[in-house]
MARKOLKE-47811 format. One record per residue (C-alpha): residue number from 0; x, y, z; residue in three letters. Coordinates in Angstrom, 3 decimals, decimal comma, padded with zeros to 6 digits. Example, Ala and Ser with C-alpha at 12.3 -4.5 7.8 and 13.67 -1.06 7.14 Angstrom:
<sites>
(site 0; (012,300; -004,500; 007,800); 'ALA')
(site 1; (013,670; -001,060; 007,140); 'SER')
</sites>
This chain:
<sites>
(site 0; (033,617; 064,858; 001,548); 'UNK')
(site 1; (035,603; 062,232; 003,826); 'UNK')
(site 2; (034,112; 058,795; 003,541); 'UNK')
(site 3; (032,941; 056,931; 006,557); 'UNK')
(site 4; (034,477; 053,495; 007,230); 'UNK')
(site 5; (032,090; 051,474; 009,131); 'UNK')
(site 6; (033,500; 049,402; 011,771); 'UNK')
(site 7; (033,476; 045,604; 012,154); 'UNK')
(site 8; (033,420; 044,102; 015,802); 'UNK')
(site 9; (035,629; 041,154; 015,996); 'UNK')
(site 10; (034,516; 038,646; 018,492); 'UNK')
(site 11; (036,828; 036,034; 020,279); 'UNK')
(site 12; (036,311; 033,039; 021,926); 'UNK')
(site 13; (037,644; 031,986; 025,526); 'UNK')
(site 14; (040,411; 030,639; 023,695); 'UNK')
(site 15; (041,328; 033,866; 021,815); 'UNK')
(site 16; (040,171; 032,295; 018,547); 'UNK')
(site 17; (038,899; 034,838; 016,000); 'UNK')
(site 18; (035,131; 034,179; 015,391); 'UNK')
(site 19; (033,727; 034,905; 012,152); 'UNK')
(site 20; (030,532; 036,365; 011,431); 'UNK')
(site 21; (027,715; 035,798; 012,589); 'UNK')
(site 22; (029,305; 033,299; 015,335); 'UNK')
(site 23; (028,918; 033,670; 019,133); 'UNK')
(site 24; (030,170; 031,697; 022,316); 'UNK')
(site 25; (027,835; 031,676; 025,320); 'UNK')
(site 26; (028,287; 032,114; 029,248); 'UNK')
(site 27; (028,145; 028,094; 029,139); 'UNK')
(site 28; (031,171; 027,742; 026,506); 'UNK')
(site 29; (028,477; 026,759; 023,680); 'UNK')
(site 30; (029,181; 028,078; 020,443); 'UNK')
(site 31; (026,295; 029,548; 017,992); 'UNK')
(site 32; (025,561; 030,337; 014,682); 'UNK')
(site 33; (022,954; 032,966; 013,775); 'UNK')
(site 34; (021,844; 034,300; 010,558); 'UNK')
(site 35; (019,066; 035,223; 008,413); 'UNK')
(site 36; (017,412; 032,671; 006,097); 'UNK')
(site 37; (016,143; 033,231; 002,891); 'UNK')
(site 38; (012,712; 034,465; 004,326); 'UNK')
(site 39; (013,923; 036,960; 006,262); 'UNK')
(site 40; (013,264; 034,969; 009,184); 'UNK')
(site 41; (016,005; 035,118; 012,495); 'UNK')
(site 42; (017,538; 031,274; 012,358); 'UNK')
(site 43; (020,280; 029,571; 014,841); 'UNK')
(site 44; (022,136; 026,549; 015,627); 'UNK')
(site 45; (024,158; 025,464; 018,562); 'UNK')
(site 46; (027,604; 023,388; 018,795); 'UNK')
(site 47; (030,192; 022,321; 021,382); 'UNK')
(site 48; (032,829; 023,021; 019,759); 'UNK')
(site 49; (033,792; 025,561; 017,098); 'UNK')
(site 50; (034,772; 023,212; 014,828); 'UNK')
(site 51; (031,271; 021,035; 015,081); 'UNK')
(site 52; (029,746; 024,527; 014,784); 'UNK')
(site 53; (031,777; 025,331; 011,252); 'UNK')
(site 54; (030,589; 022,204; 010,165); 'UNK')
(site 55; (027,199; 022,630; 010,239); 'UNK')
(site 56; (027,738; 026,229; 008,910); 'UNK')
(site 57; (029,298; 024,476; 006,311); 'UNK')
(site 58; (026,285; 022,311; 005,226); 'UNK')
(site 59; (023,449; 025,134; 005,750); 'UNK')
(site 60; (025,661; 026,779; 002,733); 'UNK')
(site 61; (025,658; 023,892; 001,081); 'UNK')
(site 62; (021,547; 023,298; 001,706); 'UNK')
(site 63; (020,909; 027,127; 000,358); 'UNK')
(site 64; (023,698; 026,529; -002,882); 'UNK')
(site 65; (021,999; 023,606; -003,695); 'UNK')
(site 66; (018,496; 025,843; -003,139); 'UNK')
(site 67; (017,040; 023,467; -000,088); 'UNK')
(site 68; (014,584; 025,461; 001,812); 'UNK')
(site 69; (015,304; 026,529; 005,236); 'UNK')
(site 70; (011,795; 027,015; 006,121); 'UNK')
(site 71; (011,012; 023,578; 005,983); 'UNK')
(site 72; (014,192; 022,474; 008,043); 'UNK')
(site 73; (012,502; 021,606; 011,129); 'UNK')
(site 74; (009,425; 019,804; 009,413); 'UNK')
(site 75; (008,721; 015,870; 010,419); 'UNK')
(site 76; (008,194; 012,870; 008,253); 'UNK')
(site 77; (004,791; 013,077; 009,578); 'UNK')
(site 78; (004,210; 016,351; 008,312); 'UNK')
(site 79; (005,565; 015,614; 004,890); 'UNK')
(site 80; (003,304; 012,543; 004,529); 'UNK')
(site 81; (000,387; 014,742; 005,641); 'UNK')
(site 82; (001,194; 016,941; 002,674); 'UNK')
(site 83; (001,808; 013,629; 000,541); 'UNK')
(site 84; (-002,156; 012,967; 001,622); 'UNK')
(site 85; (-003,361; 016,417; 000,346); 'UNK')
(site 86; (-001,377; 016,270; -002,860); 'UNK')
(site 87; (-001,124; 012,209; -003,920); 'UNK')
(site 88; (-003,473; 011,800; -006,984); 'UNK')
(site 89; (-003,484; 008,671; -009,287); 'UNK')
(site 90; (-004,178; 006,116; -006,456); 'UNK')
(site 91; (-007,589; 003,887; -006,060); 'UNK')
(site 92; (-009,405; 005,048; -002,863); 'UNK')
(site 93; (-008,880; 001,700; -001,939); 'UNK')
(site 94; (-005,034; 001,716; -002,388); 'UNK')
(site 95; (-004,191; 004,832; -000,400); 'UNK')
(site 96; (-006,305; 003,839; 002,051); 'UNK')
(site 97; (-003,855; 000,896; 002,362); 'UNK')
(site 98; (-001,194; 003,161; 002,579); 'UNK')
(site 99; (-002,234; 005,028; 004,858); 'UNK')
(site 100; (-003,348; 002,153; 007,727); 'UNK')
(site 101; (000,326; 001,145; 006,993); 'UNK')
(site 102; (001,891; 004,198; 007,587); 'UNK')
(site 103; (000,023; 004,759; 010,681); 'UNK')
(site 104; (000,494; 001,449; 012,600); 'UNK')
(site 105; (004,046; 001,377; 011,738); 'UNK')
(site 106; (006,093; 004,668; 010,519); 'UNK')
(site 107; (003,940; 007,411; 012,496); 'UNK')
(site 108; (004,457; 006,739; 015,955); 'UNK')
(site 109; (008,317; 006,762; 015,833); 'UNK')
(site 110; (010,239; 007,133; 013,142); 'UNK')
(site 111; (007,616; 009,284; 011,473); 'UNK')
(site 112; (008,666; 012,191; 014,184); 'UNK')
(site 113; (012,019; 012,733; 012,796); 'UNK')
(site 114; (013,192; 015,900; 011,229); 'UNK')
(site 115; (013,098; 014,625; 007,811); 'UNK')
(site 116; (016,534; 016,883; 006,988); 'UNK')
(site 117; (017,794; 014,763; 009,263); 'UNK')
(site 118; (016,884; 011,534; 007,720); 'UNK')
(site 119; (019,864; 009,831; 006,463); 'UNK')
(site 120; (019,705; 006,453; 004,741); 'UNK')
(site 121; (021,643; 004,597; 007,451); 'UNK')
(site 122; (018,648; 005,985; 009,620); 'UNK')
(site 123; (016,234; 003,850; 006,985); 'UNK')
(site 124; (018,078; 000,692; 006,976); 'UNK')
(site 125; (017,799; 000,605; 010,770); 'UNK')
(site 126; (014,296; 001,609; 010,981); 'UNK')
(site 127; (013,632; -001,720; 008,263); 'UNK')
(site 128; (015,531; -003,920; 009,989); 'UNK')
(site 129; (013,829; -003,441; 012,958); 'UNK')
(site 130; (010,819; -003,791; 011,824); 'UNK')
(site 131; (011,546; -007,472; 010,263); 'UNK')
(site 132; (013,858; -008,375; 013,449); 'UNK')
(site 133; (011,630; -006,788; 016,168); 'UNK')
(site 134; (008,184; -006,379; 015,085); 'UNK')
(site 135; (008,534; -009,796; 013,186); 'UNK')
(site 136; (007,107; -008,261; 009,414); 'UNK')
(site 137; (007,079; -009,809; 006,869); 'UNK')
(site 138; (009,202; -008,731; 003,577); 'UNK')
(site 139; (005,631; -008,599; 001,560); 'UNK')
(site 140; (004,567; -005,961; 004,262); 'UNK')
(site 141; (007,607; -003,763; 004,240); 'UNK')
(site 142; (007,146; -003,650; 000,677); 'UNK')
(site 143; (003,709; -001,640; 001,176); 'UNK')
(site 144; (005,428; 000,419; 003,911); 'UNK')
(site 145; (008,407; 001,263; 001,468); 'UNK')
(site 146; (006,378; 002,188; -001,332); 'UNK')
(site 147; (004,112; 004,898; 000,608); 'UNK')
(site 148; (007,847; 005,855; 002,675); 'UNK')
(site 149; (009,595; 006,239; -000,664); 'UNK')
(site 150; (007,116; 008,779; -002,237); 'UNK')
(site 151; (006,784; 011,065; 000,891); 'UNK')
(site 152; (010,609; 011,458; 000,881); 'UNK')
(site 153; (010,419; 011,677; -003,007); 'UNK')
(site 154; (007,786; 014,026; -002,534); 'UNK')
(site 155; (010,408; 015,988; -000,036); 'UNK')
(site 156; (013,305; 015,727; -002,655); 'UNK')
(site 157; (010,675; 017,324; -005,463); 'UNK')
(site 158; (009,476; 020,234; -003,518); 'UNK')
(site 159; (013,677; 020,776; -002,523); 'UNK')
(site 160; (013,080; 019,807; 001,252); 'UNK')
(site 161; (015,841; 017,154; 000,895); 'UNK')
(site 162; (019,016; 016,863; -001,353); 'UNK')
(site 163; (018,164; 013,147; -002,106); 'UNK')
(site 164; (015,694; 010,210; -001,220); 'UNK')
(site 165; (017,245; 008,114; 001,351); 'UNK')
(site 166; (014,918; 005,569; 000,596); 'UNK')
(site 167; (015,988; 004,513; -003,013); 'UNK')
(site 168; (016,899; 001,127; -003,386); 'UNK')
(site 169; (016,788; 000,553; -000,112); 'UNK')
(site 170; (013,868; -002,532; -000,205); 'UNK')
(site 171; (016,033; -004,122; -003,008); 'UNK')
(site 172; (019,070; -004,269; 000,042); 'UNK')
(site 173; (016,728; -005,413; 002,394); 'UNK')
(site 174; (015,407; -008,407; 000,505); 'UNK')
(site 175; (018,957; -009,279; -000,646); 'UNK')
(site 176; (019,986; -009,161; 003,239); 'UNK')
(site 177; (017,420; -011,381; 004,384); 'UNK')
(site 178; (015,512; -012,966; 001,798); 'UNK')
(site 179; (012,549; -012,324; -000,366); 'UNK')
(site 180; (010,359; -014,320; 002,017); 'UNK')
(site 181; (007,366; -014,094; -000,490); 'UNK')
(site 182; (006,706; -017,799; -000,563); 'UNK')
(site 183; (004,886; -019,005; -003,893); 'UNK')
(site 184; (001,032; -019,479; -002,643); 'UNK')
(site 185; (000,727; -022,686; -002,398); 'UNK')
(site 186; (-003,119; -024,530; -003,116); 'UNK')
(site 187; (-005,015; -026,996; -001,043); 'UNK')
(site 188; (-004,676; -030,145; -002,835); 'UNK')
(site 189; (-007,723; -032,065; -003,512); 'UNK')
(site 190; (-007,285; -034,375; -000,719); 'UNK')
(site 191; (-006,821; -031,312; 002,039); 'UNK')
(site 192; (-010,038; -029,476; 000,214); 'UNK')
(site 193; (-012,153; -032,681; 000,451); 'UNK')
(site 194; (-010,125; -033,485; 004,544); 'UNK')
(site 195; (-010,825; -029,975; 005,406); 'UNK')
(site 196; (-014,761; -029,627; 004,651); 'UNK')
(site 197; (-015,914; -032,696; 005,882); 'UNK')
(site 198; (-014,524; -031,779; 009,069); 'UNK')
(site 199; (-015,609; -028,796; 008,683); 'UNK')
(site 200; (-019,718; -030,484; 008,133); 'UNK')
(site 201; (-018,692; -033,250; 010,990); 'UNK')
(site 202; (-018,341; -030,166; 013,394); 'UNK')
(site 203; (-021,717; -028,296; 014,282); 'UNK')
(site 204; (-019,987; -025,092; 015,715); 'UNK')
(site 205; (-018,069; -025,273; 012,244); 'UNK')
(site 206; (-020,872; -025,507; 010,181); 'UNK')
(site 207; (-022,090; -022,207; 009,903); 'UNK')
(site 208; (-018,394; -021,405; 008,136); 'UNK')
(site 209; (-019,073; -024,171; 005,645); 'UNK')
(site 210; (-021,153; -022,105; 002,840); 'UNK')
(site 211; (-019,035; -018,951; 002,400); 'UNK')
(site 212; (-015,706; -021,029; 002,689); 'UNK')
(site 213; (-017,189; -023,722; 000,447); 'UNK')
(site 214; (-018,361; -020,976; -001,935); 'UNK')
(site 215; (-014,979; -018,980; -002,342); 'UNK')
(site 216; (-013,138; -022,315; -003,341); 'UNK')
(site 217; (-015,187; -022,921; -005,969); 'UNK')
(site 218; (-016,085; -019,641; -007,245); 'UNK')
(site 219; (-012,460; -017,777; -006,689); 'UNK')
(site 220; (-014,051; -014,930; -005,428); 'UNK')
(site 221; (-011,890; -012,208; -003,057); 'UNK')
(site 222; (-013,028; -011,991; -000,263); 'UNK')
(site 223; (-013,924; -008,420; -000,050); 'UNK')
(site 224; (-016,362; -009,736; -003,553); 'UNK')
(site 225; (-018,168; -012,628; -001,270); 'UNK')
(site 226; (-018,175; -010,646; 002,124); 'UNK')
(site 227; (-020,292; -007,233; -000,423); 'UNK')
(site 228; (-022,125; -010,217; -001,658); 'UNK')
(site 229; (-026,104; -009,658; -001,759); 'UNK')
(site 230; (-029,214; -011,650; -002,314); 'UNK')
(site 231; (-030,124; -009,791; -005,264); 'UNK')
(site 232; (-026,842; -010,328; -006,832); 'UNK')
(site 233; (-027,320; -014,408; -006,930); 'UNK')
(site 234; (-029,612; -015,735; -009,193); 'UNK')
(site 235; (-030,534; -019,186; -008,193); 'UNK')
(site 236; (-032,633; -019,622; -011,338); 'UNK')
(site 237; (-029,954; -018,856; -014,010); 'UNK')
(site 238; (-027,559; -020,327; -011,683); 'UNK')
(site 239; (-024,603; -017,126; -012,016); 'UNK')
(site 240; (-023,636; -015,087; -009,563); 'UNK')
(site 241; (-022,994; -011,045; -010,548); 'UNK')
(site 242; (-019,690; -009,487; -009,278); 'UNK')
(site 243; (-019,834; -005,343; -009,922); 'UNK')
(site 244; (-018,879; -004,350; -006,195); 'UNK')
(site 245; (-016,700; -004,983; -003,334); 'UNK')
(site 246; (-016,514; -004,544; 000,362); 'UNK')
(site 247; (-013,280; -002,686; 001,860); 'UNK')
(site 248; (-012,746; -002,755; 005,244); 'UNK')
(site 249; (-011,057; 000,339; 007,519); 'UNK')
(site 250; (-009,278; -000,431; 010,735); 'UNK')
(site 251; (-008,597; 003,029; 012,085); 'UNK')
(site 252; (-006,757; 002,503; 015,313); 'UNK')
(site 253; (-008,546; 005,456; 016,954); 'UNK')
(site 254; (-011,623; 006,874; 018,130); 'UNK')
(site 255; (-013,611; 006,491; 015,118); 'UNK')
(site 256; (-012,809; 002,368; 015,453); 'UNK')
(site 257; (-013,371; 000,501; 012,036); 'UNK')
(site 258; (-015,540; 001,473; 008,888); 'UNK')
(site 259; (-016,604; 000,061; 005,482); 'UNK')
(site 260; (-016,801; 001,528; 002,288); 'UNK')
(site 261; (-018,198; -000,067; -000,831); 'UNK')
(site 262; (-015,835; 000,284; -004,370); 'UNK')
(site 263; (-016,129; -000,391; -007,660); 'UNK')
(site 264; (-013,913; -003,525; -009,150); 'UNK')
(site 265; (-010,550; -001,917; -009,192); 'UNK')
(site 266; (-010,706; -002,569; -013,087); 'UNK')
(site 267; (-013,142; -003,915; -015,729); 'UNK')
(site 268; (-012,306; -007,048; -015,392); 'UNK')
(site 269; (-013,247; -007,386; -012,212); 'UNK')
(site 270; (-016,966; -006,761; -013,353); 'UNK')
(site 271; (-017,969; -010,259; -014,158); 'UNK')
(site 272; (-020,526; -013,723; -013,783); 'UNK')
(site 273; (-019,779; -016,573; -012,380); 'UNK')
(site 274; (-021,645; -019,450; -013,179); 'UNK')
(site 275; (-022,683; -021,454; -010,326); 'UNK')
(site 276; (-022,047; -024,876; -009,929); 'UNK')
(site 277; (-025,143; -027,115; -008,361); 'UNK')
(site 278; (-022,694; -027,774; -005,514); 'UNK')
(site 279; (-022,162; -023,817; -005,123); 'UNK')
(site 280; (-026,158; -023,758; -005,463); 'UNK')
(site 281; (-026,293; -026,343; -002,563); 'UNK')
(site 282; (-023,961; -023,877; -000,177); 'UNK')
(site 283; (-025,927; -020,900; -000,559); 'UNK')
(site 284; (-029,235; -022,301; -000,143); 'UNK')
(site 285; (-027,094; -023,933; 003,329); 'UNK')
(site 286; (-026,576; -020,281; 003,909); 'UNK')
(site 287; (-030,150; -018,592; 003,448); 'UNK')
(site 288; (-031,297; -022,361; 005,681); 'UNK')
(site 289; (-028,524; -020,745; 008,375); 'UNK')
(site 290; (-029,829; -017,120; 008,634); 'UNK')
(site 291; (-033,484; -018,150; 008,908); 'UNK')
(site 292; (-032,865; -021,029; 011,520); 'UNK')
(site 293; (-031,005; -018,226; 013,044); 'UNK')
(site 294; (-032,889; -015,390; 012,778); 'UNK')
(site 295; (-030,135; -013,330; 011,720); 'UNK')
(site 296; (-030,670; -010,844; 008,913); 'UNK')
(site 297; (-028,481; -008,056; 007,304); 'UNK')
(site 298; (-028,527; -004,774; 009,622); 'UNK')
(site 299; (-025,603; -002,998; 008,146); 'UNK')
(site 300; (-026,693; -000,502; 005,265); 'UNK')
(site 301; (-023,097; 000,969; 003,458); 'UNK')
(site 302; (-023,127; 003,427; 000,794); 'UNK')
(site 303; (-026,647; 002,443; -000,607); 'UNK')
(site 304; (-025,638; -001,607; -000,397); 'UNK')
(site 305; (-027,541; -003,620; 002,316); 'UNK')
(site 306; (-029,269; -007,301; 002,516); 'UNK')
(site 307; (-025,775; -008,858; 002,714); 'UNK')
(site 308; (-025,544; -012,737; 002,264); 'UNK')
(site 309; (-022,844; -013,646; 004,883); 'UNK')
(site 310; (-023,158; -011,874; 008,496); 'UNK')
(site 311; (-021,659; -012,546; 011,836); 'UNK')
(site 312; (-024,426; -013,290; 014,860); 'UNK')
(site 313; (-024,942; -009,838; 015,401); 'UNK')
(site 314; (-026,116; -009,569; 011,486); 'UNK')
(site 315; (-022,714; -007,629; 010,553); 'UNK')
(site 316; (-020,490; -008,018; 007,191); 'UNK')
(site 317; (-017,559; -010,044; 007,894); 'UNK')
(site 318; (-013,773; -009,155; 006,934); 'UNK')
(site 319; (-010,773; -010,696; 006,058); 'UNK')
(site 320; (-009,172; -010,989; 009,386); 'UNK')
(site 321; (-012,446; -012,498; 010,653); 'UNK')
(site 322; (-012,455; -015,329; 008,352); 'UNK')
(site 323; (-009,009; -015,923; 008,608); 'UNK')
(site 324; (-009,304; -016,230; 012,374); 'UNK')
(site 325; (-011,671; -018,562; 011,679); 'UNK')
(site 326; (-009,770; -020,986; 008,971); 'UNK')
(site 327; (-007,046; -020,749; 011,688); 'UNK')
(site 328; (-008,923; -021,915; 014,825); 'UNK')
(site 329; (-010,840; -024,764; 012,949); 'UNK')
(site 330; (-007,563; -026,076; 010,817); 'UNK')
(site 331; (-006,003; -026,373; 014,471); 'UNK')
(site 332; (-008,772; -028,087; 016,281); 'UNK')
(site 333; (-009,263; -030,163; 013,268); 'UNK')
(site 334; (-005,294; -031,683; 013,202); 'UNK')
(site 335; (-005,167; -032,016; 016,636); 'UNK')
(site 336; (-008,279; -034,701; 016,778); 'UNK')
(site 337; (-006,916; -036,236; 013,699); 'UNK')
(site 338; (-003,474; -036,814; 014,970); 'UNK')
(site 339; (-005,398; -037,768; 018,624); 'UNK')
(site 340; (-006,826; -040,311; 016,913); 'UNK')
(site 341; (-003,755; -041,704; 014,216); 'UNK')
(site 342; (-002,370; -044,833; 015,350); 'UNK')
(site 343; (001,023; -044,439; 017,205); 'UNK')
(site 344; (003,862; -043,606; 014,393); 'UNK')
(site 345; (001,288; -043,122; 011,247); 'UNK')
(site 346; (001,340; -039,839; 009,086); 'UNK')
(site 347; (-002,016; -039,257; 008,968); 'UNK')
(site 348; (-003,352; -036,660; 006,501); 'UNK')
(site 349; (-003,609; -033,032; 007,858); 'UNK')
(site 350; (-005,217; -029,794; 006,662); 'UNK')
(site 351; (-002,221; -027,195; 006,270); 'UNK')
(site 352; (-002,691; -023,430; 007,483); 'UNK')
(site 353; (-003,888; -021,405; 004,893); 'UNK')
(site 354; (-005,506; -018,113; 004,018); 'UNK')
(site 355; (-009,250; -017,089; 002,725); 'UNK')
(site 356; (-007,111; -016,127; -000,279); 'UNK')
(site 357; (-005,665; -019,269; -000,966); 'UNK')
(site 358; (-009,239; -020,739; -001,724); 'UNK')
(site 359; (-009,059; -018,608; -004,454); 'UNK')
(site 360; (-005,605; -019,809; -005,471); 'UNK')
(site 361; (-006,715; -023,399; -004,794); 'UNK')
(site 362; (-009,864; -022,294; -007,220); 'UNK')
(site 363; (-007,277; -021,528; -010,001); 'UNK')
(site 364; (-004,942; -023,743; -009,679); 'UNK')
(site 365; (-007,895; -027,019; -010,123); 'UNK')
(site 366; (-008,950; -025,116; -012,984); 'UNK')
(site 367; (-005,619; -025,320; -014,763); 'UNK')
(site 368; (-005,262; -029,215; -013,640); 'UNK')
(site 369; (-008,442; -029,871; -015,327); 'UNK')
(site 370; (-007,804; -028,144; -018,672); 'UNK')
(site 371; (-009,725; -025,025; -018,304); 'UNK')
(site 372; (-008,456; -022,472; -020,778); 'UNK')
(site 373; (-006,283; -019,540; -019,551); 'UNK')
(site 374; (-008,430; -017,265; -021,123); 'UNK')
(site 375; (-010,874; -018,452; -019,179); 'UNK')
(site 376; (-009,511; -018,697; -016,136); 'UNK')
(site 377; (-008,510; -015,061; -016,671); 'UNK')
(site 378; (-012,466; -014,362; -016,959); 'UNK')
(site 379; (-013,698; -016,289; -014,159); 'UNK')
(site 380; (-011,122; -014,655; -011,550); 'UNK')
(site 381; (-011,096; -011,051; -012,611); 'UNK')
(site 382; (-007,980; -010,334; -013,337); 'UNK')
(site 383; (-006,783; -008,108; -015,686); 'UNK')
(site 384; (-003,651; -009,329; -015,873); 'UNK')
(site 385; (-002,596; -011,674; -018,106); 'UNK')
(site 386; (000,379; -012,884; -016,727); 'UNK')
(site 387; (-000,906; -013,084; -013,304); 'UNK')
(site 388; (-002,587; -015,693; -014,338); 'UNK')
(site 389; (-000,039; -017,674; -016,980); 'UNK')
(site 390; (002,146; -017,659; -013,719); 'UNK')
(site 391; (-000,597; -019,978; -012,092); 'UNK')
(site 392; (-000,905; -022,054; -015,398); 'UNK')
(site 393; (002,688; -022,523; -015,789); 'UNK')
(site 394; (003,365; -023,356; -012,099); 'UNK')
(site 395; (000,671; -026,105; -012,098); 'UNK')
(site 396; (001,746; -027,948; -015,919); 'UNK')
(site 397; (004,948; -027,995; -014,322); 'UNK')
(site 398; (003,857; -030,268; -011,248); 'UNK')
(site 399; (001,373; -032,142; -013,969); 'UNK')
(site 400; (004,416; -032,626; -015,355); 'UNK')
(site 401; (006,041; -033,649; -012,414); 'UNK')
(site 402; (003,701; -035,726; -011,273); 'UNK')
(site 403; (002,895; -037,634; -014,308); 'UNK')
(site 404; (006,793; -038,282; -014,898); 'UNK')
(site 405; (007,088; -039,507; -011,535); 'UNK')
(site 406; (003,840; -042,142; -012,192); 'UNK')
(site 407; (005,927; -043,012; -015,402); 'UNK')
(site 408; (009,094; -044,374; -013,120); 'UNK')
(site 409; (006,665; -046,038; -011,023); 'UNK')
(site 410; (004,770; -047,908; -013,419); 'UNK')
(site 411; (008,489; -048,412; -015,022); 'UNK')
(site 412; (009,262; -050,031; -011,421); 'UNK')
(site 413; (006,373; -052,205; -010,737); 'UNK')
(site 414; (006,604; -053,360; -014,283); 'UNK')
(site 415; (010,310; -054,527; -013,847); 'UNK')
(site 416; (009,138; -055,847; -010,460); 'UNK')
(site 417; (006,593; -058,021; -012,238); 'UNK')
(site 418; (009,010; -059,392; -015,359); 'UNK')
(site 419; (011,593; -060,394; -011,919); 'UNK')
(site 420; (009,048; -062,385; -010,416); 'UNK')
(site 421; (007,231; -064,056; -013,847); 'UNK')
(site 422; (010,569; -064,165; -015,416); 'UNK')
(site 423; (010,436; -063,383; -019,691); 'UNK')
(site 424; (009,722; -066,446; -020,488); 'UNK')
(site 425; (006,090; -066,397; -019,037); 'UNK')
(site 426; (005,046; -063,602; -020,856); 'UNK')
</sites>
C-alpha cells in the first residue's frame, strides 16, 4: 500500500520571507504567533516585525522549558496578592492587616495592575523610587510595602508564575541609594517633658489631652494598650494597672470607612501590670473628673470590650493618628507663644515634635537614667525582646557617659579658672 505524504503549507511574508510554523502576517503588515498552550487552550501574540515576533517566540519556549505556566500569563499583581490573602498563614491578624492597608493605599491602584510576567526588576526600582521621590515615603514605610511585595512575587516564583522574584534585594539597593532614613527615636528630655505638660495644664482647650498623654509617659504603654484601656482594668486601690488586650484600628479607604478590632498582646509578654505611680493615680482620676464634667461616657462596644477610659466628645475610642494630630497641633501652638514671648535673640527652650510613641521611648529611656534594671524595664514595657530593649540601655549609658565626662572637663575648667584667679599660694 502507497503511503500518503501529508502536505505542509508554507506561508510567506510581503517580503518573500519563509514563515515558520505557526506564524502569520496580517492585512495590516502585523506579524502573529499562534499556538496551543499546555492546556489545550488557543493562545497568540502580536509583533511588528518578524524579528520582535521570533523573539518573543523565543521566550514563550523558554517560559514552557523552564515549566512557567501559560495560563497564568495574563494574571495581575493584584490578582496574585489576592491569592497571597487566601493562602498567607503564619501572620498575627494584626500584622496582615498591616499589610494589607499598605498594599492597598500604595501598590494596588497602579503598579498592582501590571501583568506580573511582565514585571521586571528595573520596573521595581522605579516603582520605589517614586514612591520616596514623589509620594515623599519614608524608607521605614517602604520597608512594610517591600516585605508584603516580596512574598506575593515569591509566592508567584513558588507556584512557577515567574522565573525569579524581581523584588530580591531590592530594599537593601534602595536604602544604600538614599539612605536608611530610620532616625534613632530620640526621648523628650526631662526639661521638654516637664516644658511640654505645663503648657499643656496652662492651656484649658489642652487640658483634656493632659491625662492619657501624661499617663503613657509614665507608664510606657502603646498606644493601641491605653486607647483598649477600661475602667475595670485600673485598680485605683492596689494602684496597678492590667494590660491583657489591645485596640487595633482599620482604615479601609472604602465604603465600609474605618473599624476596630480588639487582639490579644502579640506575645506573652505583652500580658503584664503596671504599677501606678500616685502621679499616674492623679491623671486618671483627672480623667474620670473630665468625662463626668463632660458627660461623656463610652458608647462604642468592640468584640465584647466596652466602658473605655479615654473617648473623643462623641464618646468614641481614640487612635493613633488622632493623638498624634493632637501632640502636633499643641507642640506648635505651644513654641510659637514661647518664642512670641523670648526676648529678641534668646534661645528659649522649645518642645520638639514628637510621636505618642516616643512617650513610651521617653518612658524607657528615664528608666535606664535612673538605674532601673533591664530586666525590668523589659517587664514593665512588654517586650519580648531582649535586645530591643539593651539597645535603649546601651544608647542612654552612653550619653550618661557623655554627659558626665563632659561635667568632668567643666568642673576641670572652672577649677583651673579658680587656682588663675586665687593663685597656688592661697590655697
Amino acid at each position: 500500500m502507497a503511503s500518503i505524504k501529508k502536505t505542509v503549507k508554507v506561508r510567506y511574508d510581503k517580503n518573500h520571507v519563509r514563515l515558520n510554523k505557526g506564524e502569520y502576517q496580517r492585512a495590516d503588515g502585523r506579524y502573529c504567533y499562534r499556538w496551543t498552550d499546555l492546556c489545550k487552550n488557543r493562545r497568540a501574540i502580536y509583533a511588528r516585525t518578524l524579528d520582535e515576533l521570533r523573539r518573543l517566540e523565543k521566550q514563550i519556549q523558554r517560559d514552557r522549558d523552564d515549566g512557567i505556566r501559560e495560563d497564568m500569563s495574563y494574571a495581575t499583581v493584584n490578582q496574585i496578592f489576592e491569592l497571597w490573602k487566601e493562602t498567607k498563614r503564619g501572620l498575627r491578624d494584626r500584622t496582615k492587616t498591616s499589610y494589607i492597608y499598605f498594599y492597598d493605599l500604595f501598590v494596588r491602584p497602579n503598579f498592582g495592575q501590571k501583568r506580573i510576567q511582565s514585571v521586571k526588576r528595573s520596573d521595581v526600582r522605579a516603582f520605589y523610587n517614586n514612591l520616596i521621590e514623589t509620594r515623599g515615603i519614608k524608607v521605614a514605610t517602604l520597608d512594610n510595602i517591600h516585605t508584603v511585595l516580596h512574598q506575593v512575587f515569591q509566592l508567584a516564583v513558588d507556584d512557577d508564575i515567574i522565573r525569579k522574584n524581581p523584588s530580591s534585594m531590592m530594599l537593601k539597593e534602595i536604602k544604600r541609594a538614599f539612605g536608611n532614613d530610620s532616625v534613632p527615636r530620640k526621648a523628650l528630655t526631662l526639661d521638654e517633658e516637664d516644658l511640654f505638660f505645663s503648657e499643656v495644664m496652662k492651656r484649658p482647650r489642652f487640658r483634656k489631652w493632659y491625662p492619657i498623654l501624661y499617663i503613657m509617659a509614665n507608664t510606657g504603654m502603646r498606644i493601641g494598650e491605653i486607647s483598649a484601656l477600661r475602667w475595670c482594668d485600673v485598680d485605683l486601690i492596689k494602684d496597678t494597672i492590667s494590660i491583657n488586650h489591645t485596640l487595633v484600628y482599620y482604615n479601609h479607604r472604602d465604603e465600609n470607612g474605618c473599624s476596630y478590632t480588639i487582639h490579644k498582646p502579640k506575645t506573652e509578654a505583652g500580658n503584664r501590670t503596671i504599677p501606678i505611680t500616685p502621679s499616674v493615680k492623679e491623671a486618671f482620676l483627672m480623667q474620670k473628673e473630665y468625662l463626668e464634667l463632660a458627660g461623656l461616657k463610652s458608647v462604642d462596644h468592640i468584640d465584647g470590650y466596652d466602658d473605655f477610659i479615654f473617648v473623643n466628645r462623641f464618646g468614641h475610642v481614640m487612635n493613633q493618628s488622632t493623638v498624634n494630630t493632637a501632640i502636633q497641633r499643641m507642640t506648635r501652638d505651644i513654641n510659637l507663644d514661647i518664642l512670641d514671648q523670648a526676648p529678641e535673640g534668646s534661645e528659649p527652650l522649645v518642645v520638639p515634635y514628637f510621636s505618642c510613641h516616643i512617650l513610651r521611648h521617653t518612658y524607657a529611656t528615664k528608666l535606664c537614667e535612673f538605674g532601673v534594671g533591664v530586666r525590668t524595664i523589659q517587664e514593665l514595657l512588654g517586650q519580648v525582646d531582649l535586645n530591643t530593649t539593651m539597645r535603649i540601655y546601651i544608647d542612654v549609658t552612653e550619653d550618661l557617659k557623655k554627659r558626665e565626662v563632659e561635667k568632668y572637663e567643666q568642673a576641670m575648667k572652672a577649677e583651673r579658672q579658680h587656682l588663675e584667679i586665687v593663685g597656688p599660694d592661697d590655697i
